[in-house]
BADO-650524 format. One record per atom (N, C-alpha, C): y, z, x; residue in one letter. Coordinates in steps of 0.1 Angstrom, whole numbers, plus 5000, padded with zeros to 4 digits. Layout:
YZXa...
//
This chain:
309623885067x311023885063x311424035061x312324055066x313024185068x313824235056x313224325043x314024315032x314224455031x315324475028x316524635023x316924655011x316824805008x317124814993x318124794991x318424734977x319324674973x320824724972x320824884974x321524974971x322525024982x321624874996x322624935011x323024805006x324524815011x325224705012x325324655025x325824515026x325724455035x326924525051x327424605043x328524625056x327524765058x326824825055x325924905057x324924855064x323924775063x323524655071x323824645082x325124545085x325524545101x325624655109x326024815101x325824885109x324724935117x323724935105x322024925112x321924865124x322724765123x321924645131x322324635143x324124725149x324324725160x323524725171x322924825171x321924865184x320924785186x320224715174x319124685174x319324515178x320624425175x320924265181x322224235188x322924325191x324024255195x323624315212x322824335215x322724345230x321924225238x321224125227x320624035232x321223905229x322423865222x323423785220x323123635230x323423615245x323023525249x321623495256x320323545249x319023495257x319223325247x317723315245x317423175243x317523165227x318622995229x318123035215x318423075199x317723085196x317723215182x318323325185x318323445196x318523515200x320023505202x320823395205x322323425205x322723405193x322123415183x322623415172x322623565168x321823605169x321623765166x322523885160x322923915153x323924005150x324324015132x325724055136x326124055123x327523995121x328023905117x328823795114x329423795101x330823795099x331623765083x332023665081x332223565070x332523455067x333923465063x334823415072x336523415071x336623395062x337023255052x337223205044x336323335027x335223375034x335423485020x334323575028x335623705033x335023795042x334723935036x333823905020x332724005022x331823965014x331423815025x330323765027x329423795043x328523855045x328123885056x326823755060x327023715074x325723635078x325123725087x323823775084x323023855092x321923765101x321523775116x320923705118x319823825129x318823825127x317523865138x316923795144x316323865158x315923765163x314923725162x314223765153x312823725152x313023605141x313923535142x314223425131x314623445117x314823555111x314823605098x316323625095x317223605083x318423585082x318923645069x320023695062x320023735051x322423715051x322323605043x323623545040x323623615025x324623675024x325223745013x324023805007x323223754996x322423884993x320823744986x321023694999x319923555000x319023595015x317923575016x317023585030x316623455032x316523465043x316323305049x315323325059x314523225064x314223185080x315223095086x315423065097x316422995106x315622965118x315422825123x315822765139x316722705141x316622715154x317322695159x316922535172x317922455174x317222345182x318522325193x318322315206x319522355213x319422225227x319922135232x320022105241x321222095250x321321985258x322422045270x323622095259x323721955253x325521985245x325221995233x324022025224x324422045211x323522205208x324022235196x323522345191x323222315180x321822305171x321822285160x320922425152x321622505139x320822575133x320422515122x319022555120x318722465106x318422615095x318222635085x317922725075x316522685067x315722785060x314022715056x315022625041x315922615039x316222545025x316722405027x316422395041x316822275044x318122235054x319022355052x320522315052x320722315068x321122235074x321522255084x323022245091x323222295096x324822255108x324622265128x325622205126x325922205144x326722305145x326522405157x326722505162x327622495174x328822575171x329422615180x329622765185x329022845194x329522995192x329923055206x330323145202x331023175214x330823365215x331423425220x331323545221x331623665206x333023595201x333123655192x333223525178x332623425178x332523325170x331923255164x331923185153x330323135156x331023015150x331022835149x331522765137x330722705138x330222705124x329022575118x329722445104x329322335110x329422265101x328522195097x328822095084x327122055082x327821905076x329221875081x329121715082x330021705070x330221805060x331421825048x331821925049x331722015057x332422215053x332222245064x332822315072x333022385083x333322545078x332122665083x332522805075x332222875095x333622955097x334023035104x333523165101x332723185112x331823325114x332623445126x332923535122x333423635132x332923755132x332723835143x332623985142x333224075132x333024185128x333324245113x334324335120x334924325135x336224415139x337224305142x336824205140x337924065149x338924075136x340124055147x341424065142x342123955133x340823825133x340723715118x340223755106x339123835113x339223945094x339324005088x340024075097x341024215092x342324125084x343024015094x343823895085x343223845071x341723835072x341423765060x341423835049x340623985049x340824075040x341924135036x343024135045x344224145039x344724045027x344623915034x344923805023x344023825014x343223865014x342123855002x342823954991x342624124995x343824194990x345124134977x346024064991x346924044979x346923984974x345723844975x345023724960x344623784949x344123924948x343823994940x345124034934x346424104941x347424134937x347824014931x347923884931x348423764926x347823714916x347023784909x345623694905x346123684893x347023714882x347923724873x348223564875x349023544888x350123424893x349423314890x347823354899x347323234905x346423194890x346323254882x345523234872x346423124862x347523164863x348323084853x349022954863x349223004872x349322864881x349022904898x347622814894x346822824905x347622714919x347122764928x348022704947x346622594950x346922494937x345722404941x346022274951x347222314957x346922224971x347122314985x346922394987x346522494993x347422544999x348622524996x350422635001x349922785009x349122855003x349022985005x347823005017x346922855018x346122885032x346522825039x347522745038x348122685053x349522695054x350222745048x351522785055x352222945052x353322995061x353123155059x354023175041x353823265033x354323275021x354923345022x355223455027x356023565030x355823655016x356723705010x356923794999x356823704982x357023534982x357123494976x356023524964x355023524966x354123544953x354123664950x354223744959x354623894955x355723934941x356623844944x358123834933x357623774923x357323664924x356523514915x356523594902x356823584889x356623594878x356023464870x355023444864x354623354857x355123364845x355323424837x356123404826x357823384826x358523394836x359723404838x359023204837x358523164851x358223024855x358022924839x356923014831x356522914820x357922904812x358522994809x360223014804x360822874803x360722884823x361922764827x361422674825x359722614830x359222474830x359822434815x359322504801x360022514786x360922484785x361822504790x363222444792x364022364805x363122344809x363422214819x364622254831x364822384834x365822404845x365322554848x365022604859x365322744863x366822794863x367122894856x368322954858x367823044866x368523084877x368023204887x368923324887x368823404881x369923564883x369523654896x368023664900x367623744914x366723684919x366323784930x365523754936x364323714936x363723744925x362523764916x362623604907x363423554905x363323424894x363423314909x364223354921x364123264927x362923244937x362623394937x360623324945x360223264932x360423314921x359223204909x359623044911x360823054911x361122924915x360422824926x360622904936x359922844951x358522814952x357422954944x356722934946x355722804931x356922794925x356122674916x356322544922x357522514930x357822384936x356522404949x356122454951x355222454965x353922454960x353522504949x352022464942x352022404932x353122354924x352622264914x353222104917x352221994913x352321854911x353321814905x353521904895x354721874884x356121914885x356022004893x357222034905x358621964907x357821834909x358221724922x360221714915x360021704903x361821694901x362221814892x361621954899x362222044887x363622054891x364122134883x365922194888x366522304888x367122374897x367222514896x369422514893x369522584885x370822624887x371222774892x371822844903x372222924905x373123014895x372623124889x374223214879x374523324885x373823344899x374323474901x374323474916x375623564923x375023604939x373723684943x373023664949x371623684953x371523754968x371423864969x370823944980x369523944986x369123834995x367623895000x367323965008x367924065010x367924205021x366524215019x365424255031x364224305029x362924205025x363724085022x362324035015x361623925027x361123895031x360423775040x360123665032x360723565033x360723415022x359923345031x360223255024x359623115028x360422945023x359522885030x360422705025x360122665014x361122615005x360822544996x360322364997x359222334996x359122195003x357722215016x357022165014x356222105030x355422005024x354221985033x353821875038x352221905043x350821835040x349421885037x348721905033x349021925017x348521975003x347121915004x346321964997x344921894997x344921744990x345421744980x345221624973x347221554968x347821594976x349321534977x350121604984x351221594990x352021614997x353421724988x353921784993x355121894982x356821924986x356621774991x358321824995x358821844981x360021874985x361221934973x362021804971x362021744955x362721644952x363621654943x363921844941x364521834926x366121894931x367021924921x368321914923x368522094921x369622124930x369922224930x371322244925x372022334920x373422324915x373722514916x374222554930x374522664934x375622714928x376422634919x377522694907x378622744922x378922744933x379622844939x379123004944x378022994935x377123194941x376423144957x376223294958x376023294972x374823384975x373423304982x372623354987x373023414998x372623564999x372823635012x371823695025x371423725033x370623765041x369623725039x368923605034x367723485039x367323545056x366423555051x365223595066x363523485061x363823385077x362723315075x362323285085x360623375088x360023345102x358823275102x358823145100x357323065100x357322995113x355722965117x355022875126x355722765115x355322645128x355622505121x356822445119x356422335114x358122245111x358422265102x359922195102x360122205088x360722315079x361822425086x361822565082x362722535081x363522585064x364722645061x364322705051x365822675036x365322775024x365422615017x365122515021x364322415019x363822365031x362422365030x361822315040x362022165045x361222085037x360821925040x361521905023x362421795023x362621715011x362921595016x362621485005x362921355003x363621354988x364821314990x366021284978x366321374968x366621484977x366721634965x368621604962x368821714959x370321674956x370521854961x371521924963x371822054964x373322044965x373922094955x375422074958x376222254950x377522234958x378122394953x377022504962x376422504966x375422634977x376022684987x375822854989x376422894999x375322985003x374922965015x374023075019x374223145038x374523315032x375423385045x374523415051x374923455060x374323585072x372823565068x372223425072x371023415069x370423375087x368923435088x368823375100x366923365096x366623225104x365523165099x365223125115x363523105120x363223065131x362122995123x362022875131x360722795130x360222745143x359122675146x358822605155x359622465164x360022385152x360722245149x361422235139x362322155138x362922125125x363122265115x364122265118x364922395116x366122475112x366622475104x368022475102x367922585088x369522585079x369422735074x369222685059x369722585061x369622485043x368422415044x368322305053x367222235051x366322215065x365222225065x364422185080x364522035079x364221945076x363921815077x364321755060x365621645060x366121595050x365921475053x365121395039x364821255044x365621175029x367021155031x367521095016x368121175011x368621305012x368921385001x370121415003x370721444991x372721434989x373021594988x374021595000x374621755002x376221824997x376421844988x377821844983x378221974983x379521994990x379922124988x379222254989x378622235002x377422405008x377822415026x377622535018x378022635032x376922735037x376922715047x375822805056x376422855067x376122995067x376423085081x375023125086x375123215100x373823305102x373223275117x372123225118x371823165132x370223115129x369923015133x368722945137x368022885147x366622915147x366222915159x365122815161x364522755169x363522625173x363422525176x363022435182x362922325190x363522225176x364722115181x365322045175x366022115163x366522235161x367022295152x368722275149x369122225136x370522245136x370922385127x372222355119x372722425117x372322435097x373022355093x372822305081x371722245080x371022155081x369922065083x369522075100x368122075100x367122015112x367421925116x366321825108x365521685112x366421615102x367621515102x368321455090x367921315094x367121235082x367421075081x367821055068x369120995067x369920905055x370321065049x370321115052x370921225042x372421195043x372921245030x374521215024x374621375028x376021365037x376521535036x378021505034x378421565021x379921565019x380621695017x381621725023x382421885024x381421965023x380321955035x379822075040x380422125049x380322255052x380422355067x379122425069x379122515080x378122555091x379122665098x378622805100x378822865112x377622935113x377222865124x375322905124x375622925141x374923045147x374423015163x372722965162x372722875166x371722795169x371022775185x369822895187x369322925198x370022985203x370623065200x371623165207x373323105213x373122955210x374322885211x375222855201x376522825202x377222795194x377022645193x377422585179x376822505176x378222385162x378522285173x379722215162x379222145156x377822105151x377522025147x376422035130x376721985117x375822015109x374221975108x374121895118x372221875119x372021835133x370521855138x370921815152x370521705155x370421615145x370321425152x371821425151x372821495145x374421475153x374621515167x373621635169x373821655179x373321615194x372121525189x371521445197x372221325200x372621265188x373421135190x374421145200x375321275202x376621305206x376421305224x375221325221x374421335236x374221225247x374321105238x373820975242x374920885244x375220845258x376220755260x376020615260x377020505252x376220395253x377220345259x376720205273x377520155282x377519995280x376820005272x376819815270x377319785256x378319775249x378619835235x378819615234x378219625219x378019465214x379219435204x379919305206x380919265199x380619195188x380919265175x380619185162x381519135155x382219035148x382718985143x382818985128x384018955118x383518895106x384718825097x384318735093x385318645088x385618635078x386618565065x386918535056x386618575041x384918575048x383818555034x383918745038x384118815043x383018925049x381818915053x381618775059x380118795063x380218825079x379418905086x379719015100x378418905103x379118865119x378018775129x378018885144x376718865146x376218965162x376118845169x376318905183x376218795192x374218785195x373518685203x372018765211x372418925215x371218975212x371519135219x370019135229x370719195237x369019245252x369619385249x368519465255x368519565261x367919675248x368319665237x367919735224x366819715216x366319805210x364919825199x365919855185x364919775178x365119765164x366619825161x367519675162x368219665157x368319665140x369819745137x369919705119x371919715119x372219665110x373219685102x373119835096x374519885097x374720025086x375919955080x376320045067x377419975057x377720135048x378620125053x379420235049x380820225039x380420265024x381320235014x381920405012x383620355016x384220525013x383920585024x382920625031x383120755041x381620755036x380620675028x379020715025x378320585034x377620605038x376520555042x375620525030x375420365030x374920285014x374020135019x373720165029x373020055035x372520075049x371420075057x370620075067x369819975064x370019845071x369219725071x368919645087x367419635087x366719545099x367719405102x367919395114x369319285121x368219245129x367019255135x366319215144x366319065144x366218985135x366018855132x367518785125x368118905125x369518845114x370618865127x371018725126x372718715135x374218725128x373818695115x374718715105x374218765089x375418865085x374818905069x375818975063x375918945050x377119015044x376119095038x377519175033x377319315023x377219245007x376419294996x376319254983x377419344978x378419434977x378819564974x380319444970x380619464956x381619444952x383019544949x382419664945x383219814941x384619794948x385619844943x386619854953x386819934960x386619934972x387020044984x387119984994x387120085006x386920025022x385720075025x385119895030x383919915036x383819885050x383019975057x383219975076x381419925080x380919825088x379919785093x379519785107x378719815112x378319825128x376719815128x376619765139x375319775145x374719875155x373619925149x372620025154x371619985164x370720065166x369420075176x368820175180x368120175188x367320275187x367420295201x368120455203x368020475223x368120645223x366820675231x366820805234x366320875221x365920825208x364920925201x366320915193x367020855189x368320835178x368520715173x368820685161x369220535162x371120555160x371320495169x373020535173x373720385174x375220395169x375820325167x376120245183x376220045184x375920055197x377119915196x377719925186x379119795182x380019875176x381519785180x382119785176x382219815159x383219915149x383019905138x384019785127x383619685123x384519615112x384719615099x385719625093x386319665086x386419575072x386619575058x387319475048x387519615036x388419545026x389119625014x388919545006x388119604992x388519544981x389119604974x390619534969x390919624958x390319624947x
//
């Protein structure tokens, strides 16, 4: 066993060790293991390997074989532990059936990445101590500046009193980043008191989707008072990008956010990436947005309520009339076989047989809202339960071209 005083460190180590294993890398074997290897996930841990079978993982010595046929690679360790081996030139991944730990060269450009993040965990370590990213926000999606701002005591303030008031920049990443790592999150509520400048800062979404042990869309209510977020800059991989990412039945009303420009991969827009239910009242978004299926105001919208919104967004470098882009997809879709619905006396609305369509439903629209999306597949006739007085308008939907788009005539009744 190959043992070094205690006093060289391990990145001292690998340099020893250049000359003497990384020239034998692919013989047989043991031998392609040979070198000096960092462990991503916590990179200043070093896995040393020789080829004379001897091994030394952080400041532990081992023996190792190795057992190798056409398609598998297995390393085993003398403590028993073994994984299947995948490696490659600058790689190595072992797993052992519960954990998978990513091995790289100590110049590879993953962990130079990783010790950066490691870096500013340290810088955070205030944040994360008082509220730890226990479904893993910060290793799987980009954070930009947010924990940087993140105040924990500003956050404990608001949870105390049950609303974030936000005056800058600084109270509004604390905001974001508590709805993105904490469970308890799920209906906080922010009220806007002030216009907000984010010149310079690199944000992120409030809302996604992954979490180790639950999911973190944004469910809670926003009330922008009429202030006005300004120059939002948001560049993440992935779906789901705005200055709300992913929500299911948030509320956001009175919000104005300018001269903001955000790129994502999918689902993409300046207010919201993907709205599943949630009520939009009185917000305004300018700026431009970029990514596959991207709108203006909202991305990806199902059932969302939008009332006296606007939009002047270039979207992919286009101009863009529309506030999300299943409007704009819909607008896209021409229907040539349109179904005649009827309704009589009672208000009860009868369809004729329908061909040619997928999952048919009824929509019901009280006032100018959308208050009913219901399955027609099996139903020829159905009234509305809605007594309220207003005007209510009913049609039949379906599903064509990746939209469910209106495919009947619309009918009509008033209650006073």
């Amino acid at each position: 066993m190959k043992r070094f005083p205690m006093l060289l460190t391990a990145a001292a180590l690998c340099a020893l060790m250049l000359g003497g294993c990384y020239g034998s890398r692919y013989n047989e074997s043991v031998e392609q293991f040979a070198g000096c290897w960092v462990n991503y996930d916590n990179p200043e841990e070093y896995w040393m390997f020789w080829k004379d079978g001897t091994a030394q993982i952080g400041d532990k010595e081992y023996t190792f074989t190795v057992d190798e046929s056409y398609l598998d690679i297995v390393l085993t360790l003398d403590d028993g532990t073994s994984y299947d081996a995948d490696i490659t030139a600058s790689k190595i991944i072992l797993s052992d059936g519960s954990d998978t730990i990513y091995l790289y060269d100590e110049n590879d450009a993953a962990i130079i990445e990783a010790r950066e993040k490691a870096a500013e965990r340290a810088e955070y370590a205030d944040l994360l101590k008082a509220y730890p990213d226990r479904g893993g926000w910060m290793e799987n999606m980009e954070y930009g500046d947010i924990p940087r701002l993140a105040d924990p005591d500003y956050i404990r303030a608001s949870v105390n009193e049950g609303v974030f008031y936000v005056h800058n920049a600084e109270e509004l990443a604390s905001y974001n980043y508590y709805v993105n790592t904490s469970e308890a999150a799920q209906y906080s509520d922010m009220e806007l008191c002030s216009d907000i400048d984010l010149s310079g800062y690199r944000w992120a979404p409030m809302g996604w989707s992954g979490g180790v042990n639950i999911d973190y869309p944004f469910t809670g209510r926003i009330d922008g008072g009429g202030y006005t977020i300004s120059n939002l800059t948001i560049d993440c991989g992935g779906g789901s990008i705005g200055f709300i990412g992913w929500e299911t039945g948030c509320q956001v009303r009175n919000l104005h956010i300018e001269h903001a420009s955000v790129t994502g991969d999918f689902d993409t827009a300046i207010l919201t990436g993907q709205a599943i239910g949630g009520v939009y009242e009185n917000c305004h978004v300018s700026g431009s947005a970029r990514g596959y299926e991207a709108g203006s105001l909202i991305g990806h919208d199902a059932y969302a309520v939008i009332l006296d919104c606007t939009a002047d967004v270039i979207v992919n470098d286009e101009p863009f009339e529309f506030l999300t882009y299943n409007d704009y997809a819909r607008s896209q879709i021409v229907i040539e076989d349109w179904v005649e619905i009827t309704i009589d006396e009672t208000n009860t609305v009868t369809r004729p047989v329908v061909n040619g369509y997928e999952n048919l439903g009824w929509t019901v629209v009280y006032n100018g809202i959308t208050v009913l999306d219901r399955n027609a597949e099996n139903e020829y006739s159905y009234q509305y339960f809605g007594t309220s007085p207003g005007v209510y308008e009913i049609y039949l939907t379906a599903w064509v071209s990746g939209q469910y788009v209106r495919i009947s005539n619309i009918v009509t009744y008033t209650i006073e």
